[in-house]
C-alpha positions as CSV (number, residue, x, y, z in Angstrom):
1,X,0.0,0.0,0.0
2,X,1.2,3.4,-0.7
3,X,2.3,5.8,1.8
4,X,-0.2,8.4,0.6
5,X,-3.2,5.7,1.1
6,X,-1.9,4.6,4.7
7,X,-2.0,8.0,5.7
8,X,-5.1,9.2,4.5
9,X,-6.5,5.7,6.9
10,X,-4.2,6.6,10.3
11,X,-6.8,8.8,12.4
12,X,-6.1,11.4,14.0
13,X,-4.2,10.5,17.2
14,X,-1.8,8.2,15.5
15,X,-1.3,11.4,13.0
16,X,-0.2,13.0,15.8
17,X,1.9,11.0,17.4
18,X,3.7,10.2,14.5
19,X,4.5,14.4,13.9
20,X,5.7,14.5,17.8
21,X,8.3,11.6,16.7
22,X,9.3,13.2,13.5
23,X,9.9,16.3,14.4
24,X,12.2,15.3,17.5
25,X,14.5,13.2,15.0
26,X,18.1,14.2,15.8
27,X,17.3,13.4,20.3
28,X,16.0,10.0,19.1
29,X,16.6,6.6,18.5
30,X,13.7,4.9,16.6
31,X,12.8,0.9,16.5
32,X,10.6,0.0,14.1
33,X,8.6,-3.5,14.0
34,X,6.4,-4.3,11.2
35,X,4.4,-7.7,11.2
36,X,2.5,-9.1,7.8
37,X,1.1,-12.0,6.7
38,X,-1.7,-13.5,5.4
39,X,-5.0,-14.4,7.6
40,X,-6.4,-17.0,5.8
41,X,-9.7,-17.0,8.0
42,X,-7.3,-17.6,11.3
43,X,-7.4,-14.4,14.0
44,X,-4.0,-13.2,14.5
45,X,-2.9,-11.5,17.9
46,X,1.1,-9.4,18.2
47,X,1.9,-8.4,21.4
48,X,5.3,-6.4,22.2
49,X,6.4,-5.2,25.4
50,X,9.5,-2.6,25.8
51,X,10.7,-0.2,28.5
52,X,10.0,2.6,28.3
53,X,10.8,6.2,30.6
54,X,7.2,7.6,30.4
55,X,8.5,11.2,30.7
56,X,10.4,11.1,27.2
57,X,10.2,7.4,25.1
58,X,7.0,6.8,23.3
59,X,5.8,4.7,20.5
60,X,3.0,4.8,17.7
61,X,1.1,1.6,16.3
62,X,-1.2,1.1,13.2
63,X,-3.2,-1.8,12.2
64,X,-4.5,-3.3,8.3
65,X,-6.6,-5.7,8.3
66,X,-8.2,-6.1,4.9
67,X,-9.1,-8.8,1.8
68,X,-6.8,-11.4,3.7
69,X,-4.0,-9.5,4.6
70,X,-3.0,-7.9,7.9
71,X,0.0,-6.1,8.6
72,X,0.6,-4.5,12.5
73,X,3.2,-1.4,12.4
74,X,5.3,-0.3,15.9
75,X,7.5,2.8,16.5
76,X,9.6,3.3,19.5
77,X,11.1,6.4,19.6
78,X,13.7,6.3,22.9
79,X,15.7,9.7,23.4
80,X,18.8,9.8,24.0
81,X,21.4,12.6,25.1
C-alpha cells in the first residue's frame, strides 16, 4: 500500500503521534517493528512489550486488516542525550 493511502487511513491521534516523533528526530533513536502476513480466515494477535521512561520514550502503532492481509506497524522512539 502506498504511503499516501496509509495515511489518509491513520486517524487522528496516530497522525499525531507520529509528527511528535518526526519532528524530535536528531534526540532519538527509533525501533521500528512491522508484522504481515496472510489471515487465511485464522485471527492473529502481536503483542510487544519494551521499557519505556514515560517522561520522554514513546511509540506509535497502526493496524491493516483487509481482503486477507494484515499487517501491524510499531514505533519506538527512545531519546537519548
Amino acid at each position: 500500500m502506498p504511503i499516501s493511502k496509509l495515511d489518509s487511513k491513520m486517524d487522528s491521534p496516530s497522525k499525531t503521534i507520529c509528527c511528535c516523533l518526526c519532528c524530535k528526530v536528531d534526540r532519538y533513536k527509533y525501533v521500528t517493528v512491522v508484522s504481515m502476513g496472510p489471515t487465511a480466515n485464522n485471527e492473529v494477535v502481536v503483542a510487544s512489550r519494551c521499557l519505556l521512561n514515560s517522561e520522554f520514550d514513546t511509540f506509535a502503532s497502526y493496524t491493516y486488516d483487509e481482503r486477507g492481509l494484515y499487517a501491524v506497524a510499531i514505533v519506538f522512539a527512545f531519546y537519548r542525550e
